[in-house]
N, C-alpha and C positions, 0 to 999 in steps of 0.2 A: 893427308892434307885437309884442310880445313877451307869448303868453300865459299866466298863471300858470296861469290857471282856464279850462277852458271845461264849461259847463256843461251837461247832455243835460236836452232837455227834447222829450217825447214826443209829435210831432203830432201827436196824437187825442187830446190833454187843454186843454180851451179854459180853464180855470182857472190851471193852469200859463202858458201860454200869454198871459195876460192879466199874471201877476207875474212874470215872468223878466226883465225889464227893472232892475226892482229888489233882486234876489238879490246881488251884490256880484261877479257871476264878472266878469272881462275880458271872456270871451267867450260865445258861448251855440250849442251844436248842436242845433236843432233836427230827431227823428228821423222817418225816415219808414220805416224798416227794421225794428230788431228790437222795438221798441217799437208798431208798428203792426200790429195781426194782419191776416194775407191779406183778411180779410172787408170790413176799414177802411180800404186802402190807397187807393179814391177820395175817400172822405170826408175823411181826413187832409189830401191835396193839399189840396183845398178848403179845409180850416178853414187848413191855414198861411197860403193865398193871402190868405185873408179877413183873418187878422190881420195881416199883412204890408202890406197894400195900406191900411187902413183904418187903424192905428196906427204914430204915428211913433216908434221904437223907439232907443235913444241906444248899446246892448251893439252890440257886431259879432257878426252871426248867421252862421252857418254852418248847413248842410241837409245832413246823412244822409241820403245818397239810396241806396238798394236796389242789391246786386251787380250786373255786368256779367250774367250766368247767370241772373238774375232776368225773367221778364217787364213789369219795373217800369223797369229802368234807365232806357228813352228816356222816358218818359210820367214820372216824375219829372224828368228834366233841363227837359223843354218845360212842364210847369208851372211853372217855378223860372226860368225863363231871363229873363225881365222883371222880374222880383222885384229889391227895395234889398238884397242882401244881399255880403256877404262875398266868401263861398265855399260849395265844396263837400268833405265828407268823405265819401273812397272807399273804399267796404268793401269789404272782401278785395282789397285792395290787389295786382296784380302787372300783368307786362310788359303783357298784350294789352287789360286794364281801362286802364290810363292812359293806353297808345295811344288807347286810344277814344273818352275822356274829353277830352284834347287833341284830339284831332280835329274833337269836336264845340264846346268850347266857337271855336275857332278857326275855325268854317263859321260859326258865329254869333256873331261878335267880340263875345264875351265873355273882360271881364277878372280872373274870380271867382277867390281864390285856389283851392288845393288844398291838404289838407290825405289822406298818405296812410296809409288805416288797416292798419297791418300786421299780422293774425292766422293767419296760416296760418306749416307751417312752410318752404313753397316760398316764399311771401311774404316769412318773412325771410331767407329767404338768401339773397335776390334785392333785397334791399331796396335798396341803391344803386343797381342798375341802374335797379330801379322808377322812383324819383325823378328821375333823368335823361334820363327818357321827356315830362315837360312841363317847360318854363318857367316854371307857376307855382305850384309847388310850393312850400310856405311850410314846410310841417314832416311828420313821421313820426309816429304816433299809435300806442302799442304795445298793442293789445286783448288780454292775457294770459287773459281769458275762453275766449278760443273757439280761441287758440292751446295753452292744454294740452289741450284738447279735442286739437286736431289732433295734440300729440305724443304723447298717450296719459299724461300726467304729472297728477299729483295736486294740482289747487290750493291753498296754503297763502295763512294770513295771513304769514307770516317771507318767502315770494317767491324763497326759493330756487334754487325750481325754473324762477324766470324773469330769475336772474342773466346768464346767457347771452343772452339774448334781449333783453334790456337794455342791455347793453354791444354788442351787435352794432346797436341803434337809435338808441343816441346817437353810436358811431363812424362810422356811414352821414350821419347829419344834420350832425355836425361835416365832415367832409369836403365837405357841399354848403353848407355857410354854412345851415342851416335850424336850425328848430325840432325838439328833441327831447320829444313830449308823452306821458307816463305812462299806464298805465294806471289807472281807476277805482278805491279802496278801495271794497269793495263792502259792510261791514260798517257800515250808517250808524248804528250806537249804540255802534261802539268807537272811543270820541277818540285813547285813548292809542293805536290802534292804525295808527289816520290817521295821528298824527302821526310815530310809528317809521317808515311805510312811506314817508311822503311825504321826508324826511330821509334815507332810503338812497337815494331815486331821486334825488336832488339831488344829494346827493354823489358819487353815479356818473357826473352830467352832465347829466342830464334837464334843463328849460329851464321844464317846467310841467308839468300834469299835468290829466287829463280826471275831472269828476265825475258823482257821480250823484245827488246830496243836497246840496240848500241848505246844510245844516247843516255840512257840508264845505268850503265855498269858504272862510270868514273863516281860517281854519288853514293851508288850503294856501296863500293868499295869501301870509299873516305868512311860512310856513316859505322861498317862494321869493322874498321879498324881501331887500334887504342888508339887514342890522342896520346900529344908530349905529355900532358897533366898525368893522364893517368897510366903512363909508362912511369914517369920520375917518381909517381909513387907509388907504385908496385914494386921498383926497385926499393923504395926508403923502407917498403915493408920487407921486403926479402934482407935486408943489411942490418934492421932489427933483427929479427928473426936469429941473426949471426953471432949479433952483440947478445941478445938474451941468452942464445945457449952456452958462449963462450963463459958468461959469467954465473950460469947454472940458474938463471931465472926461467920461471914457468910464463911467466907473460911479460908484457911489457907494453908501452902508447905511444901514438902517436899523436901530437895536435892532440894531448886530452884523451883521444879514443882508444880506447882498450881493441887490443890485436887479441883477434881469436881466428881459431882454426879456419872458418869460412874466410874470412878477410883473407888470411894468406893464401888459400887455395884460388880463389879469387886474383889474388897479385899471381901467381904462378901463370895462371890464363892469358893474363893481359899481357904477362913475358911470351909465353910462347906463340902467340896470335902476332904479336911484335917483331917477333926475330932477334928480342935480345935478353930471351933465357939462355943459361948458364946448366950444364950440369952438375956443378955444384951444390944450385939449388937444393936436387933430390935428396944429398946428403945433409940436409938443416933440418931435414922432417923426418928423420928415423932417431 
């Protein structure tokens, strides 16, 4: 599945906890790291076990579990390891964290995805290596929080300054077939501002994008969905595509524009992001 939204919901808030099911995200991380103070760290465990185990939950959960550096790492995984959940997101994402992370889930054949949280600036420029240290790696998470921290850069709402860091997280994830997942807008009373941020990271490549306010998901949903425009013509390219081979032509236009291989891999995406790919399809490109 392909996540628009995933949601942070903070273990040690049992209210939260009880309505994230109903928030509208794709997906939901619940944390056990920067949200749960050192003092709360066994409580937390406890209260997600309790909700997990005793409520049947319908969102895909995913668990923030506490750096590799942390004395949390193992004691979060071994609480979490029996649990219905997802997966796991790996904070401060790099080489010798995901070695150890695959290591463990594979001593205890577990099949949870990974999702890698990349905030440092080792992290990212290491970030492909990162991801081809497990096989179940599902996508790249960009924490620009804690990464201008590391670079010493000034946080803006514009994100300028995490142009770079951006385009180095979806060119990593594109090259592993993964998911490219945004950082947080962290401004939860500025719409228009969601929506400008969420809109550059889309167009850069990003796949979805991580929140931190309910009131965020219905917006970032819409923005990374296809529109009617360009579902109706993803299908007009896919129905070319039908008519060209039917009639033994190598290319063929639309509106003027010449259909090449990008263009239609392209309309294939916006079918299946949509819900109304065809397996058909598959058979127009062999």
């Amino acid at each position: 599945m392909n996540y628009r939204t995933l949601l942070f919901i903070p273990g040690n808030n049992p209210g939260m906890l009880l309505n994230s099911d109903i928030l509208g995200a794709d997906g939901l991380i619940i944390d056990l790291e920067d949200a749960v103070a050192l003092t709360e760290k066994d409580a937390a465990r406890i209260l997600v076990r309790e909700y997990l185990t005793t409520f049947d939950t319908k969102t895909d959960i995913f668990i923030r579990i506490n750096p590799l550096d942390s004395p949390y790492f193992y004691e979060d995984l071994e609480a979490i390891k029996d649990l219905d959940i997802k997966g796991i997101v790996l904070p401060k994402a790099g080489i010798e964290p995901m070695e150890k992370l695959d290591a463990y889930l594979k001593e205890n054949k577990l099949d949870f995805d990974i999702i890698a949280l990349v905030e440092t600036a080792l992290g990212l420029e290491l970030s492909l290596d990162i991801v081809q240290k497990s096989d179940q790696v599902i996508g790249i998470f960009l924490g620009a929080e804690d990464l201008t921290l590391d670079l010493g850069a000034k946080r803006t709402k514009e994100s300028n300054e995490i142009a770079y860091a951006r385009s180095r997280i979806i060119a990593a994830s594109k090259a592993m077939g993964i998911q490219a997942i945004d950082t947080p807008f962290t401004d939860t009373d500025d719409m228009e501002g969601l929506r400008i941020d969420t809109l550059n990271a889309k167009d850069l490549g990003m796949t979805g994008k991580a929140v931190i306010s309910p009131r965020h998901v219905e917006d970032i949903n819409i923005a990374f969905s296809p529109s009617e425009g360009e579902i109706n013509y993803a299908v007009r390219v896919m129905e070319g595509v039908k008519v060209a081979n039917e009639k033994g032509l190598g290319a063929f236009s639309i509106e003027g524009k010449m259909i090449d291989k990008p263009i239609i891999l392209r309309a294939l995406n916006t079918l299946k992001l949509s819900g109304n790919y065809k397996e058909e399809y598959d058979e127009l490109l062999k």
